[in-house]
N, C-alpha and C positions, 0 to 999 in steps of 0.2 A: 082670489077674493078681491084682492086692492083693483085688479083692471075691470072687474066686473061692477065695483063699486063707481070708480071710476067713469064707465060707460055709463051705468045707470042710473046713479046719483049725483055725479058731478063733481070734479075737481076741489070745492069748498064744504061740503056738504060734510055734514061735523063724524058719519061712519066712517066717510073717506078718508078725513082727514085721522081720526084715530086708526086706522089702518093701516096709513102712510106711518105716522110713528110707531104703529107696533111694527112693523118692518124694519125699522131702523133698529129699532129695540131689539130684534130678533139678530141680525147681522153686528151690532156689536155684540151680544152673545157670542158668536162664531168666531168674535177677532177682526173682522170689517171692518174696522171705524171708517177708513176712504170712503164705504158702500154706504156707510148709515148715516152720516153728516149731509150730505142732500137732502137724503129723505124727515132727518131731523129739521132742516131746514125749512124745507118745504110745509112740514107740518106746521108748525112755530108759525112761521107768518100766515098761514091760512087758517090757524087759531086765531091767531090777532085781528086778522079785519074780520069773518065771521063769526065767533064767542068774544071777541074782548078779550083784553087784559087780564079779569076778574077771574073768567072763568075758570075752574079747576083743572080743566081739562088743558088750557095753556098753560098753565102755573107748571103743570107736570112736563107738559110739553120744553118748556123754558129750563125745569130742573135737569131735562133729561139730554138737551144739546149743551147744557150747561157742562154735567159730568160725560157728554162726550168730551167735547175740545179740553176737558182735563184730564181725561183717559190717553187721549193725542200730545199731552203734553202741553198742552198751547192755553199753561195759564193763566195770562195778562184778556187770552179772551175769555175764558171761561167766569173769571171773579163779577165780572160786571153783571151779567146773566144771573151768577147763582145769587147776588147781590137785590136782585130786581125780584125777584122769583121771592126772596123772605121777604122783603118789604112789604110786599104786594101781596104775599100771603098774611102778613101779621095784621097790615091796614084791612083785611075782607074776612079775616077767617078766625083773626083769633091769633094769641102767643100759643093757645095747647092744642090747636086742629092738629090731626097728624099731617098733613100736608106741610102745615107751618114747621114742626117738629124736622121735617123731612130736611126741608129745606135750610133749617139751624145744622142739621148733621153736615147737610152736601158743602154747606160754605167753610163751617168749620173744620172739614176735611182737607182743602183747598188752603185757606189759612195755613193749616200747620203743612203742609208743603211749602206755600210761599217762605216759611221762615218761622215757624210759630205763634203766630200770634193769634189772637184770639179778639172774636167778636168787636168788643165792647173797645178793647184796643186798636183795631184797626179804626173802627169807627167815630172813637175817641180824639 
């Protein structure tokens, strides 16, 4: 599906790009994370310059390379992502969208790894 997309739709083309991430999504299933961090990658920024920032579809994209590289362990990268991801969902979406929700879970998951703290505390 992704190379035929690809071919046919083109590299930025917003199927493509949800494609590219459900691949990713799919291979860290399996235990991947080396396979899916590309391809999260890939998706993320060709979210950003074709949907924007706002859109839902990067907001997931951003929560979802966010809890990779914390699935990888690598959470000084992860924070900043899942950081950007609630802001940016609370500024477009609302404190109760579940997206927003989502993204209060993924940080505050992260948090109590870094050492326990919580939200309002960090931010404080």
């Amino acid at each position: 599906m992704l190379e035929v997309a690809r071919e046919t739709l083109g590299d930025r083309y917003p199927v493509t790009l949800i494609s590219i991430n459900n691949l990713g999504e799919l291979l860290q299933a399996k235990g991947d994370l080396a396979a899916a961090e590309p391809l999260y990658r890939e998706a993320l920024e060709g979210k950003r310059k074709t949907l924007g920032i706002r859109h839902p579809s990067t907001l997931t994209s951003i929560n979802n390379f966010g809890g990779l590289l914390q699935a990888k362990g690598d959470l000084a990268a992860a924070e900043p992502l899942l950081r950007e991801a609630l802001k940016v969902c609370r500024e477009t979406l609302g404190d109760r969208h579940p997206h927003t929700l989502i993204s209060i879970s993924n940080l505050g998951l992260l948090l109590q790894k870094l050492g326990g703290l919580t939200v309002t505390e960090r931010e404080g």
